[in-house]
BAFI-3210 file (N, C-alpha, C; in Angstrom, 3 decimals, decimal comma, padded with zeros to 6 digits):
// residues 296
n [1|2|3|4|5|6|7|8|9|10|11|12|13|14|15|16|17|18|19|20|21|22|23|24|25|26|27|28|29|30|31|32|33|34|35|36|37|38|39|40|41|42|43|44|45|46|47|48|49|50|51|52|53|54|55|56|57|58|59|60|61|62|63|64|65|66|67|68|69|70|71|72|73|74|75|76|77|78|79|80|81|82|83|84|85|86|87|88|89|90|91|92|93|94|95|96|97|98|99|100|101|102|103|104|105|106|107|108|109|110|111|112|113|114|115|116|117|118|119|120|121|122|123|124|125|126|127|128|129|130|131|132|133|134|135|136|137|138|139|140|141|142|143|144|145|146|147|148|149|150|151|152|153|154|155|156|157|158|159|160|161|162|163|164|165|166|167|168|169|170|171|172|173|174|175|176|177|178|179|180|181|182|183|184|185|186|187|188|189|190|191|192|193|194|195|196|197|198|199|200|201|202|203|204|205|206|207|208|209|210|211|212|213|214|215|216|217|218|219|220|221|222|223|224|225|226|227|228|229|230|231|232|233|234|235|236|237|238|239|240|241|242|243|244|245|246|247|248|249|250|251|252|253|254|255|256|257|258|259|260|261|262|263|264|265|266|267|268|269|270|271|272|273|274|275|276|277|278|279|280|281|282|283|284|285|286|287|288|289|290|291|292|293|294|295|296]
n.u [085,028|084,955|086,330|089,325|092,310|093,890|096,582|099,019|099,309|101,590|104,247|103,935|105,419|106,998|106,211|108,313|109,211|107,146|104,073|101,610|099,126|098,111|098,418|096,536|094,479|094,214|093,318|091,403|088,281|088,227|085,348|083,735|084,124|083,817|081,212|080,022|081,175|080,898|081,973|083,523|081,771|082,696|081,075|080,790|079,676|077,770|078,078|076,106|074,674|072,895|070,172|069,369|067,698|064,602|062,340|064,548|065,928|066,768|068,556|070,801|072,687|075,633|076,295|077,032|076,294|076,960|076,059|074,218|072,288|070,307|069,623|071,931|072,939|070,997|070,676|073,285|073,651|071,927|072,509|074,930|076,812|079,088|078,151|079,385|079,697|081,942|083,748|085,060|086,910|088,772|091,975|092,054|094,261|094,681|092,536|091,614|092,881|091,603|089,375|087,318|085,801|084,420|082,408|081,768|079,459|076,344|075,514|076,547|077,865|081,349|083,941|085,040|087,664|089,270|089,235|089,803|088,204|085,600|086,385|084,475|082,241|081,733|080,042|080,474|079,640|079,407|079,347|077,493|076,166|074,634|073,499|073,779|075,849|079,321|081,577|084,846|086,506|085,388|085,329|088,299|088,765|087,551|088,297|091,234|090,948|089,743|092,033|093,969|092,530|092,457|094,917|095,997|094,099|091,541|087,999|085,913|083,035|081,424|078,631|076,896|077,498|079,902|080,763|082,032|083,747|085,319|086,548|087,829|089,703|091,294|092,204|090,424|087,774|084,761|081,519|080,440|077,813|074,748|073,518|070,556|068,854|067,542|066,696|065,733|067,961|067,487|066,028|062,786|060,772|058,532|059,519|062,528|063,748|061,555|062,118|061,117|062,033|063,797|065,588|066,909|070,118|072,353|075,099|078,640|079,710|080,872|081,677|082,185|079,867|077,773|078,117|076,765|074,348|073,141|072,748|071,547|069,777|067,101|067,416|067,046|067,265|069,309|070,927|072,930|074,938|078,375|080,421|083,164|086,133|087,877|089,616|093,161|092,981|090,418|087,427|084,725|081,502|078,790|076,061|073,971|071,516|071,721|074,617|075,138|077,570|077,109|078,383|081,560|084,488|087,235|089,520|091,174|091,048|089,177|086,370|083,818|081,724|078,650|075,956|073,587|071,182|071,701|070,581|068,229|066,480|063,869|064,449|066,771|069,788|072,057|074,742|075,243|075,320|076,935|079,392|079,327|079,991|082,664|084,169|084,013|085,101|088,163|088,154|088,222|090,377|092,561|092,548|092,991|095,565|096,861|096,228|098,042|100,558|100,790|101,932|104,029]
n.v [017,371|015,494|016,161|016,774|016,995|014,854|012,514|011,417|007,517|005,642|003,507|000,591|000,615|-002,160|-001,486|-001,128|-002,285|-001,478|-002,620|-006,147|-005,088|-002,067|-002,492|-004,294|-003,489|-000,792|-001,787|-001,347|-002,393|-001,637|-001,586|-001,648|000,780|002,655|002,605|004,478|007,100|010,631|011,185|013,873|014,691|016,445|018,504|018,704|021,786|024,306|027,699|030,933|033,737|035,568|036,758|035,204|033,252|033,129|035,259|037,025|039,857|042,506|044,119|042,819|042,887|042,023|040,020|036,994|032,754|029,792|027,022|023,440|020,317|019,946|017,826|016,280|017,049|016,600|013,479|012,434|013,646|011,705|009,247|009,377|010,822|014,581|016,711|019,192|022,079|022,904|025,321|026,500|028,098|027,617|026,112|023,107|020,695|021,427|021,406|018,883|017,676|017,884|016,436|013,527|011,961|012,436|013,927|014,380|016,581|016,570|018,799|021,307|020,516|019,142|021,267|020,945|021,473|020,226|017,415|016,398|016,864|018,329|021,707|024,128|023,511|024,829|027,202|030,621|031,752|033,235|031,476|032,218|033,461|031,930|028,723|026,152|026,671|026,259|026,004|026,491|027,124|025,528|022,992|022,819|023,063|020,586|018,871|018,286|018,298|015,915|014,666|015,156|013,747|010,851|010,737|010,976|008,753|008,792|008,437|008,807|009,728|010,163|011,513|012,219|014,385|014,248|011,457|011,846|014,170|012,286|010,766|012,323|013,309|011,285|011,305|010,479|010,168|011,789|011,012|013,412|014,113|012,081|009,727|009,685|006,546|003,234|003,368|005,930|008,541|011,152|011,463|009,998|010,888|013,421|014,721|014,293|014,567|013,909|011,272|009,275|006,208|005,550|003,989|000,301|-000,804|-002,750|-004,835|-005,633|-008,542|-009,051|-006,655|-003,391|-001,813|-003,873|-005,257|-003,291|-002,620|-004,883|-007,429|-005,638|-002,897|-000,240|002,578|006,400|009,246|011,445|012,662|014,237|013,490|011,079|008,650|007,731|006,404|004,972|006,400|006,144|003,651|003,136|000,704|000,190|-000,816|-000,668|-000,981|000,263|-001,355|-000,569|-000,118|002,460|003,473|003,195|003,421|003,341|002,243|002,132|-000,084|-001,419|000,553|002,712|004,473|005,738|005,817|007,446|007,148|007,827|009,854|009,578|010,882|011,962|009,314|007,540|006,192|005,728|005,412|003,244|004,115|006,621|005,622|004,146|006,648|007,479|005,255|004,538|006,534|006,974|004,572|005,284|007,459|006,221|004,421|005,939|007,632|005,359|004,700|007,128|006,347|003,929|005,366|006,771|004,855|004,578]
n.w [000,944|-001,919|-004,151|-004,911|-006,243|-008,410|-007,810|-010,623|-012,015|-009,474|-009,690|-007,414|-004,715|-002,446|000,817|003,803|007,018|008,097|009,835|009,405|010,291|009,765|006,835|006,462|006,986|005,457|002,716|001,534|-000,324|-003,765|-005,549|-003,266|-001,779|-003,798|-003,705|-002,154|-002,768|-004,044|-007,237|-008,650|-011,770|-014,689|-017,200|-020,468|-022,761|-024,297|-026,054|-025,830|-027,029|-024,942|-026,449|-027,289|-025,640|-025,713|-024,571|-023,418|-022,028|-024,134|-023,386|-022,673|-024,922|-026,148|-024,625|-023,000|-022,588|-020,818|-021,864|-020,484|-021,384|-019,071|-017,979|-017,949|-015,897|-013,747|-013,994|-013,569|-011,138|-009,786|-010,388|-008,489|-008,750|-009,196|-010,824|-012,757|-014,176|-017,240|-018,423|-021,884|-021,115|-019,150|-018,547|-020,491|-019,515|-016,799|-015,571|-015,725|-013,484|-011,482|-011,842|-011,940|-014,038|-016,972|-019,067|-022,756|-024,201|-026,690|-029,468|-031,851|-035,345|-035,418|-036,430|-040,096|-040,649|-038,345|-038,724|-040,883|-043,326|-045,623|-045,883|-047,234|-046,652|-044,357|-042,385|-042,244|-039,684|-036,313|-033,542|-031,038|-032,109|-033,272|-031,966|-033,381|-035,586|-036,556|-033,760|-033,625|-031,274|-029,147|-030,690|-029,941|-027,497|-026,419|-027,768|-026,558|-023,891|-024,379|-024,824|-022,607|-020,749|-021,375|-020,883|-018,577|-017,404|-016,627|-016,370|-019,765|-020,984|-024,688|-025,889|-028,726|-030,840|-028,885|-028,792|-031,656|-031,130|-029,749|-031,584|-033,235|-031,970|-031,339|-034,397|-035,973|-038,925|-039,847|-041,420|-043,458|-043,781|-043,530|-046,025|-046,547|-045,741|-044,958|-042,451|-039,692|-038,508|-037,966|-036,305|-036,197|-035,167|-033,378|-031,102|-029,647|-027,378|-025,885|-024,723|-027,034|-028,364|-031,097|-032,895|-033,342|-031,985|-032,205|-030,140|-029,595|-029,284|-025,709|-025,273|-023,599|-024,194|-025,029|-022,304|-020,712|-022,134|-022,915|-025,263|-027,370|-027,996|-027,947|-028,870|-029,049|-031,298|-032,936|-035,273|-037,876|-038,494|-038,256|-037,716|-038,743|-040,046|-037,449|-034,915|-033,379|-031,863|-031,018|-030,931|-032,783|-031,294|-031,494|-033,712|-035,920|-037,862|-040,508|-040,484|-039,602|-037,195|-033,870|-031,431|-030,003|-028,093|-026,413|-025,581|-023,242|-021,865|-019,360|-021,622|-023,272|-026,323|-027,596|-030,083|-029,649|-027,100|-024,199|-021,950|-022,406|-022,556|-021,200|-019,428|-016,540|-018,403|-018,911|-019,886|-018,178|-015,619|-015,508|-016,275|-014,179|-012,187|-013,122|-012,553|-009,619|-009,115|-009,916|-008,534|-005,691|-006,280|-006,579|-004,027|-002,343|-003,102|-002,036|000,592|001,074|000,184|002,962|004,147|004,136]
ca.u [084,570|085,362|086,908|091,024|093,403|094,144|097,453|099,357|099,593|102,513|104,033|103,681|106,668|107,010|106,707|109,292|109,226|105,307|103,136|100,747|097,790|098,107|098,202|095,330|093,597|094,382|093,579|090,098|087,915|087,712|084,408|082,618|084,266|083,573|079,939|079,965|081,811|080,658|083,296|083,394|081,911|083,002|080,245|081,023|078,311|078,286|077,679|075,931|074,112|071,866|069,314|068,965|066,951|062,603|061,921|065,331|066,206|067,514|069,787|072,011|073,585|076,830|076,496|076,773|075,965|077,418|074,578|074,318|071,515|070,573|069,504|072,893|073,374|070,442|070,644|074,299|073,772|070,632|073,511|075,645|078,044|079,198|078,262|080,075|080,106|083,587|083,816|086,320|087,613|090,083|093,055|091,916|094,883|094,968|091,037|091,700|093,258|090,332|088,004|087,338|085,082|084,214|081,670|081,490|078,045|075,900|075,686|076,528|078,888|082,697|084,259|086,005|089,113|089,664|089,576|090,303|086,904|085,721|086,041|083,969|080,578|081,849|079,565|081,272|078,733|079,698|078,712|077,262|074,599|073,554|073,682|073,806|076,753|080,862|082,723|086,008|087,040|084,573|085,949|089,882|088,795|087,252|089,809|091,787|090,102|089,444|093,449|093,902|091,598|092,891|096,677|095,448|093,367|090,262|086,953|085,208|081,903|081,343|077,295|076,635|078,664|080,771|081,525|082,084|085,143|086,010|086,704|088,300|090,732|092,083|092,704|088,811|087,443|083,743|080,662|079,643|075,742|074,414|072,612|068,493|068,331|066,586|067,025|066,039|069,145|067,679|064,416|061,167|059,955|058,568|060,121|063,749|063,826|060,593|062,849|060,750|062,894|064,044|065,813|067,512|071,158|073,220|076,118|079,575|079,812|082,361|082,293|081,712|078,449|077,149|077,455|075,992|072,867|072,576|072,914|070,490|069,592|066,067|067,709|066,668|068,247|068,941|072,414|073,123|077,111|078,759|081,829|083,704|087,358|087,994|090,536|094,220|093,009|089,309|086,985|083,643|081,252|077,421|075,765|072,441|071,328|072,407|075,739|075,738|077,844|076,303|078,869|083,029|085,247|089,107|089,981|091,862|090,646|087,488|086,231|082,911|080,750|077,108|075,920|071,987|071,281|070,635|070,154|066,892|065,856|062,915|064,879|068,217|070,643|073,401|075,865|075,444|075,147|078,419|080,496|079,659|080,489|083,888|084,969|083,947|086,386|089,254|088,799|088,490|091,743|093,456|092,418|093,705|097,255|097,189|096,333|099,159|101,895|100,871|102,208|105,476]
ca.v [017,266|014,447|016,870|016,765|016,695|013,051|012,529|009,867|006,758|005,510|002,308|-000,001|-000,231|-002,697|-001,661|-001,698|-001,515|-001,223|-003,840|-006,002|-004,552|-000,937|-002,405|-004,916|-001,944|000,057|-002,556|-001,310|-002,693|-000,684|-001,268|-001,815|002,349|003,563|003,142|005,550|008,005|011,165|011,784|015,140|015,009|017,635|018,495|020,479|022,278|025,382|029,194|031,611|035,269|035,642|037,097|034,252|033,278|033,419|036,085|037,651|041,594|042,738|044,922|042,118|043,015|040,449|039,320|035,285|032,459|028,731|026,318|022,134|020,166|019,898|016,497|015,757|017,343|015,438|011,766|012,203|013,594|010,797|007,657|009,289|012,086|015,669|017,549|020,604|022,446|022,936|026,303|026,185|029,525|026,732|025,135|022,035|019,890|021,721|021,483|017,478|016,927|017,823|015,831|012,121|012,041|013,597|014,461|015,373|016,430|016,825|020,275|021,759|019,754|019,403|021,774|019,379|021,389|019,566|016,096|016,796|017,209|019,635|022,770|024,645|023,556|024,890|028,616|031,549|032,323|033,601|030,486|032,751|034,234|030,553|027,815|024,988|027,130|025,675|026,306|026,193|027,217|024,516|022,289|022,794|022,903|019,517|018,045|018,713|018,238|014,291|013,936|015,140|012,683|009,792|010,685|010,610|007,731|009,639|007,732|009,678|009,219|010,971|011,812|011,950|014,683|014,319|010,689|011,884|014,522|011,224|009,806|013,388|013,768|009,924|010,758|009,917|011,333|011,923|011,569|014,712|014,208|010,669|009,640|009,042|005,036|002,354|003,532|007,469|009,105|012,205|011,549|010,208|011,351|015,096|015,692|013,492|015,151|012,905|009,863|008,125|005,619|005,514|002,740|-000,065|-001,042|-004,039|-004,543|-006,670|-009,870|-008,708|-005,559|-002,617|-001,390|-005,297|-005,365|-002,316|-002,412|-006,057|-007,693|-005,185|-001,640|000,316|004,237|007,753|009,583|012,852|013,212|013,756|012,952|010,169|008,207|006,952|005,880|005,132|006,843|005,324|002,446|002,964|000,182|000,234|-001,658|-000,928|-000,496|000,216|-002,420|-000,007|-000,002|003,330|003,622|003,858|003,011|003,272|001,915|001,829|-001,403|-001,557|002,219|003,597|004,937|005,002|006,586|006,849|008,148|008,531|010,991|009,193|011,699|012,137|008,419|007,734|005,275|005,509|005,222|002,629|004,962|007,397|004,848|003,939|007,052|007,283|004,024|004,098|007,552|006,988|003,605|005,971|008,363|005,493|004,008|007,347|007,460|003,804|004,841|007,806|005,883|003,179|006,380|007,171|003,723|003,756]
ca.w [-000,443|-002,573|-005,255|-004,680|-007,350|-008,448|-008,665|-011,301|-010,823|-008,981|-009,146|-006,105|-003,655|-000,915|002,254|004,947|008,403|008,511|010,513|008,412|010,474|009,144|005,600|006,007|007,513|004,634|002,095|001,314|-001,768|-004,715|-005,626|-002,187|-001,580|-004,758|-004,060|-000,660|-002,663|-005,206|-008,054|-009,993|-013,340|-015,561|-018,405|-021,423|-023,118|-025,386|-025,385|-027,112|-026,662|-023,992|-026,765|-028,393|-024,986|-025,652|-023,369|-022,794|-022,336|-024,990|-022,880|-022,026|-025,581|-026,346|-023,059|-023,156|-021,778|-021,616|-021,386|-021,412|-021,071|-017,487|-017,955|-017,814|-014,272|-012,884|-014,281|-012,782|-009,829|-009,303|-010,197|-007,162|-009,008|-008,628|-012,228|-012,900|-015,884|-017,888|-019,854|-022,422|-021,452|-018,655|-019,604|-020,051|-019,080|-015,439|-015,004|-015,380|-012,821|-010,532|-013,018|-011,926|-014,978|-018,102|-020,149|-023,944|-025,012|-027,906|-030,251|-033,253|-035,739|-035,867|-038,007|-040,876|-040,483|-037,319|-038,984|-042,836|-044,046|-046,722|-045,613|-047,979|-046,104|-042,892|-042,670|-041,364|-038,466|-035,120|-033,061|-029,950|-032,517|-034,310|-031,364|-034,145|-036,301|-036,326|-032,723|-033,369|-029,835|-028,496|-030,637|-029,470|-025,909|-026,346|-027,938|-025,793|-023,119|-024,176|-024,870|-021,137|-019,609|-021,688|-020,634|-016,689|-017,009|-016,351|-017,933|-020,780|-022,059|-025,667|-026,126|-029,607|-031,186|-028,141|-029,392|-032,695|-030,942|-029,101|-032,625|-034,213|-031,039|-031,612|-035,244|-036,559|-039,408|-039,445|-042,287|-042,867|-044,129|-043,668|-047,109|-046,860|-045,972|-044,263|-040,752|-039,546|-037,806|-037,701|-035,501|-036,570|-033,532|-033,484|-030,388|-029,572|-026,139|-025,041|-024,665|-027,593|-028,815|-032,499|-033,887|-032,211|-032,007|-031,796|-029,780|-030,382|-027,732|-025,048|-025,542|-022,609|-024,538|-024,444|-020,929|-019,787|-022,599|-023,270|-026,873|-028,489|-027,233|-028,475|-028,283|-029,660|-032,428|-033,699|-035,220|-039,282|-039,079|-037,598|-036,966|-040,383|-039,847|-036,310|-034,387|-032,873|-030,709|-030,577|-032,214|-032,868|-030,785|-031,935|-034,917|-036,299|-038,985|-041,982|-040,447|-039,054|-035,638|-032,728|-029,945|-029,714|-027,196|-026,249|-025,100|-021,918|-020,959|-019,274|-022,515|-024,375|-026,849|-027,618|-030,341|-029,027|-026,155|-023,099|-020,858|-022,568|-022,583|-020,498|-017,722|-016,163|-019,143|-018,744|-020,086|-017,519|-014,678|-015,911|-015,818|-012,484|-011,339|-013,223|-011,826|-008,691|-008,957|-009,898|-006,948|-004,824|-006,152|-005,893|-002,387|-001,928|-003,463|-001,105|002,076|001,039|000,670|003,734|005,478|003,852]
c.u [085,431|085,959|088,676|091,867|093,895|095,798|097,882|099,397|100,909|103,130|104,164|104,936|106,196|107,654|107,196|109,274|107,686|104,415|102,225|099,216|097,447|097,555|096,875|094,310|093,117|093,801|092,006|089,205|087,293|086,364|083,546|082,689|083,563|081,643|079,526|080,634|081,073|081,736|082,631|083,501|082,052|082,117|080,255|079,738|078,539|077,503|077,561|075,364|072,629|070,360|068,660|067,885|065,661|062,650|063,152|065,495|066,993|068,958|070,623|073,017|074,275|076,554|076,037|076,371|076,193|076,077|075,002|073,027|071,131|070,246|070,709|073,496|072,333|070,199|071,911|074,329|072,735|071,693|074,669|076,551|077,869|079,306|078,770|080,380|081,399|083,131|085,145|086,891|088,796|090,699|092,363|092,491|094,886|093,165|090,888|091,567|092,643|089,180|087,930|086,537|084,648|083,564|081,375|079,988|078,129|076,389|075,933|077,791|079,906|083,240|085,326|087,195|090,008|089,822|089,213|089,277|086,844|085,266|085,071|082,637|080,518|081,104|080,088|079,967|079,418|078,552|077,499|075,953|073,683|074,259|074,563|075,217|078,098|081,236|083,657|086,627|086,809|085,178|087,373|089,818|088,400|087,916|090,934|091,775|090,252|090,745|093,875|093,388|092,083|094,051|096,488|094,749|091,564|089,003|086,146|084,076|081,434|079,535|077,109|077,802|079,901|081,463|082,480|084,006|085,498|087,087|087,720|089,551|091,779|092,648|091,529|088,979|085,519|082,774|079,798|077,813|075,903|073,787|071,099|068,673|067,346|066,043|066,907|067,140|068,960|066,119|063,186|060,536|059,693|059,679|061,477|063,778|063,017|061,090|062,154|062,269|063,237|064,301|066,371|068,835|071,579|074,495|077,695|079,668|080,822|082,455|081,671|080,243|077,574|077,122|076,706|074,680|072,355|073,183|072,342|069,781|068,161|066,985|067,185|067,921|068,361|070,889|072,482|074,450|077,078|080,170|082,529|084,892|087,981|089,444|091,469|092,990|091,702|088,466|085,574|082,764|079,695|077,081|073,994|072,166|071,633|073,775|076,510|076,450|077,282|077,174|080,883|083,668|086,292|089,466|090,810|091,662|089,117|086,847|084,743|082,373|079,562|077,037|074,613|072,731|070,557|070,241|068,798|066,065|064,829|063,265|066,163|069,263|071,884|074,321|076,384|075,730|076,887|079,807|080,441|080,413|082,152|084,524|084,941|085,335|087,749|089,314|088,736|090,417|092,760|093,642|092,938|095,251|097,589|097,435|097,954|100,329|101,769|101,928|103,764|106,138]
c.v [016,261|015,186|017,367|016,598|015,245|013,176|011,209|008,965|006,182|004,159|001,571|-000,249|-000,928|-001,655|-001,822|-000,888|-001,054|-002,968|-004,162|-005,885|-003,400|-001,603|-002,979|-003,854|-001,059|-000,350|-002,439|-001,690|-001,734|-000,296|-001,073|000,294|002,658|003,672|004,331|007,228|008,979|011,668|012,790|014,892|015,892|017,504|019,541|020,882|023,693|026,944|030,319|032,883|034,995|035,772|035,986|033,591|033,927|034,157|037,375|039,241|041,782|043,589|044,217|042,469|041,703|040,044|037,656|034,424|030,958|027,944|024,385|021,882|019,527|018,716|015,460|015,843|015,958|013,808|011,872|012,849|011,964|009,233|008,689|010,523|013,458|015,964|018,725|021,178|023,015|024,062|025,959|027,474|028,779|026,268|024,046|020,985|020,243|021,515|019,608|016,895|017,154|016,863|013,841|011,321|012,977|013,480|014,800|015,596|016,607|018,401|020,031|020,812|020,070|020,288|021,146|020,214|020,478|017,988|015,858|016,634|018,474|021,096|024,152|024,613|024,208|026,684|029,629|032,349|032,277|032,540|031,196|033,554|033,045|028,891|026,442|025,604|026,339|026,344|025,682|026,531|026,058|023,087|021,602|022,532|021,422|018,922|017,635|018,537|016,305|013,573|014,082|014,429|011,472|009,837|010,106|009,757|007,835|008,682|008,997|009,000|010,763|010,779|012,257|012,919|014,707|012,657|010,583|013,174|013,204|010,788|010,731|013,562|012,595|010,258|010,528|010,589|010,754|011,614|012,419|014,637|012,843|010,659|009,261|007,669|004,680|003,150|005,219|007,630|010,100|012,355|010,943|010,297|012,685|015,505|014,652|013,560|014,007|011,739|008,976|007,087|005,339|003,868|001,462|-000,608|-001,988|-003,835|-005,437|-007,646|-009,392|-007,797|-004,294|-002,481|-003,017|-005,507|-004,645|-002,514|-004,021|-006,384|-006,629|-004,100|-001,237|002,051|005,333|008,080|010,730|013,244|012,828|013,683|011,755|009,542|007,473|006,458|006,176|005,823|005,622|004,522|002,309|001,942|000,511|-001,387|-001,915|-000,093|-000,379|-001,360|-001,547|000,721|001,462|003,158|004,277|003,665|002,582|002,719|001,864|000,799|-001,004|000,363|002,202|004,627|004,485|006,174|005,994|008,038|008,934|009,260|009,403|009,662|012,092|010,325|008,461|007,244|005,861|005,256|004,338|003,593|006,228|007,202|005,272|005,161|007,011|006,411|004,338|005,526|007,355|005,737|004,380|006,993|007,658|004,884|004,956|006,963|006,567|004,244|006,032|007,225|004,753|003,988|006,741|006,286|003,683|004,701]
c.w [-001,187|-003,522|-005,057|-006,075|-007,333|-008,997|-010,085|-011,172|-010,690|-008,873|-007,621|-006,063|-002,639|000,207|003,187|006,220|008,890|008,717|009,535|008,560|009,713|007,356|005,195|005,819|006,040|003,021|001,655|-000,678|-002,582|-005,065|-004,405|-002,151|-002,512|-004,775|-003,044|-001,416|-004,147|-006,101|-008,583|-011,290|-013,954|-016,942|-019,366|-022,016|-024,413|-025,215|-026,988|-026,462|-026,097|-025,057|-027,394|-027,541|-025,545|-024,462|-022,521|-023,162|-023,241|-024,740|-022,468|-023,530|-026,250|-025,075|-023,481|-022,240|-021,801|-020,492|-021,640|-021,014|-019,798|-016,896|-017,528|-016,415|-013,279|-013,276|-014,016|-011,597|-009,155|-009,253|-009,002|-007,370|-008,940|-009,795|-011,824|-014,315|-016,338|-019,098|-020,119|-022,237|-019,897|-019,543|-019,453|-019,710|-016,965|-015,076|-014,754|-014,163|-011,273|-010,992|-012,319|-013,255|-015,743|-019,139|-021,321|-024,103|-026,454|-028,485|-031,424|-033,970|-035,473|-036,835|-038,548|-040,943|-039,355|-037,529|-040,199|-043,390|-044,820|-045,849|-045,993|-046,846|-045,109|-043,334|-041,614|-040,803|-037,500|-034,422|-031,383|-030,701|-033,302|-033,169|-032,576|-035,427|-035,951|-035,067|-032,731|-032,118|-029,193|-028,758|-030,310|-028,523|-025,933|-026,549|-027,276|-024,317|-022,711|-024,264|-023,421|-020,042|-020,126|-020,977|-018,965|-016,594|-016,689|-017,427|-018,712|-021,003|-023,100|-026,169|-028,006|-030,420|-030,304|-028,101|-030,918|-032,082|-030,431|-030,589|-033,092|-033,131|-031,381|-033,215|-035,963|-038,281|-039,346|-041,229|-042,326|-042,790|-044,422|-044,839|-046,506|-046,822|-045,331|-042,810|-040,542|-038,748|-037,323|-036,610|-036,212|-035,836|-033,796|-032,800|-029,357|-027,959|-025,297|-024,488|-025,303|-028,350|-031,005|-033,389|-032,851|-032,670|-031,594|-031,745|-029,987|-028,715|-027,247|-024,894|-023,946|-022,941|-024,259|-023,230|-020,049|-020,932|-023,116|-025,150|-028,602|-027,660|-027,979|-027,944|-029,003|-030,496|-033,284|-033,389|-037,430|-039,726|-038,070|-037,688|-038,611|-039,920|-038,621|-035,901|-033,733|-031,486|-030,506|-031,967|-031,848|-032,330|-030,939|-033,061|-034,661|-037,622|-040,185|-041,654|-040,160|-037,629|-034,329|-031,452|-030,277|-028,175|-027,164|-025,148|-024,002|-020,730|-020,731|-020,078|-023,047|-024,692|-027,478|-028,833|-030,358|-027,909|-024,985|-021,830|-021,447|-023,162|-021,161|-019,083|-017,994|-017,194|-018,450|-018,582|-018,931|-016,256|-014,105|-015,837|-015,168|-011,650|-011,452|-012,884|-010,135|-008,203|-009,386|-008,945|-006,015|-004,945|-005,966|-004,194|-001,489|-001,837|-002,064|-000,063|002,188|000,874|002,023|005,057|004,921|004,202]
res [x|x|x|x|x|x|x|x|x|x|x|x|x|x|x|x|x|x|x|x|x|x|x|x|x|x|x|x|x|x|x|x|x|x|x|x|x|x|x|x|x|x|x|x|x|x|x|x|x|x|x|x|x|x|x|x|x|x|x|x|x|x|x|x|x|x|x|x|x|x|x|x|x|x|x|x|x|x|x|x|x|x|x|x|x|x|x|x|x|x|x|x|x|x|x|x|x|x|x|x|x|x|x|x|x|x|x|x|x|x|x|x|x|x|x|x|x|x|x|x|x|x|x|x|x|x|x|x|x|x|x|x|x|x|x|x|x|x|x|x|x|x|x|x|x|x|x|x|x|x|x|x|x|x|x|x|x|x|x|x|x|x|x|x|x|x|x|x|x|x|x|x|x|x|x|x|x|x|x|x|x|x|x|x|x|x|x|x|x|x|x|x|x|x|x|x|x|x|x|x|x|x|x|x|x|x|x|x|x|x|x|x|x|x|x|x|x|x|x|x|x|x|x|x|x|x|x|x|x|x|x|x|x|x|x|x|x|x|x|x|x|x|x|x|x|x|x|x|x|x|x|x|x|x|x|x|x|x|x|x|x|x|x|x|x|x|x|x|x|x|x|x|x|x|x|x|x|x|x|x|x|x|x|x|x|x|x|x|x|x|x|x|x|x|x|x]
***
């Protein structure tokens, strides 16, 4: 199983006393491996009372149940990876370091204590009886979660409110309620899920999102917060034309956020392509560093 604990990385010593067949040998290309190989994605998701289930027994009681959208399992298993769902009831620094990739999804908002917003709006509901209510657990584990994968190198991709913790973990802060403009945010589609497309987005020259969606994206849209004052080190890389954010990045890291769904677009999503690829290139280079401790 491709699923091993990754360790740190290590810097490179020379070699002594080892032939330079072994090393050529050993000397395998990152990307050519990384396509032969499945990394473990880790996908968070959220949890609530079984009853809240159409059709469920009522005798399950409290009994819970952590759910994501499964879209997310199969448009990453279909680009090559190993989904796994991440309850927040792990540590999440020790669940990392099995993780070659990682996941935030969508859900219910941030609660603005977590990145100095007004607290007043936040409604004291038990998140396990109102899916769409504040999880503060959800949100700690995430957090948490995305500072653990940055520290290890690990790539992230943040799905709409799961770019929006990307943003709140760095330091972000968030707008809570978009105003009524030009541009819908919140769907003019009945049903968002269909993969109709909403608005379209432009990307910055150079940037990760420009190379995986081109100059100018068409995506779906159903989110009424968004990204306001970027977090330590992350800039912003697509917009909508009324200057909402649609796309973060951290320069020299395997990092991005979206803030459409594209696990419910109609094709293959870049974004999702993409964690794959770039986890799979970190358990390949693991694997590399290993085989090269092995010769010394």
């Amino acid at each position: 199983m491709d699923a091993v604990p990754h360790r740190r990385r290590r810097p490179v010593r020379r070699a002594l006393g080892v032939g330079v067949g072994p090393l050529l040998r050993a000397a395998v290309s990152t990307r050519e491996e990384a396509a032969t190989v499945r990394p473990l994605i880790g996908i968070t998701g959220r949890r609530y009372r079984l009853e809240l289930l159409k059709g469920s027994d009522e005798r399950y009681g409290d009994r819970c149940t952590d759910s994501y959208m499964s879209d997310f399992a199969s448009r990453i298993a279909q680009a090559g990876g190993l989904p796994v769902h991440l309850s927040y009831d792990t540590d999440a620094t020790d669940v990392c370091q099995w993780l070659s990739g990682v996941v935030i999804t969508g859900g219910q908002d941030v609660h603005p204590a977590c990145w100095g917003g007004d607290t007043a709006v936040a409604r004291d509901i038990d998140p396990r009886t109102d899916p769409m209510a504040h999880d503060v657990a959800r949100d700690e584990y995430e957090i948490e979660l995305v500072r653990a994968a940055l520290e290890r190198g690990t790539p992230v991709l943040g799905v709409c409110r799961g770019m929006q913790v990307l943003n709140v973990a760095l330091g972000g802060t968030l707008i809570a309620d978009l105003p009524p403009g030009p541009v819908s945010h919140l769907s003019a589609a009945a049903a968002p899920t269909d993969g109709t497309a909403d608005h379209l987005v432009t990307f910055a020259q150079g940037s990760l999102a420009a190379g995986l969606f081109g100059e100018h994206a068409l995506t779906n849209s159903w989110h009424h917060q968004a990204v306001d004052r970027c977090g330590a080190g992350l800039v912003v890389t697509g917009r909508t034309s009324d200057g909402v954010v649609e796309s973060v990045e951290l320069p020299g890291a395997p990092v991005l956020g979206v803030q459409w769904h594209p696990e419910w677009m109609k094709s293959a999503d870049p974004a999702l392509t993409w964690i794959v690829r770039a986890a799979a290139e970190l358990l390949t280079a693991h694997r590399d560093e290993e085989r090269q401790g092995s010769l010394r």
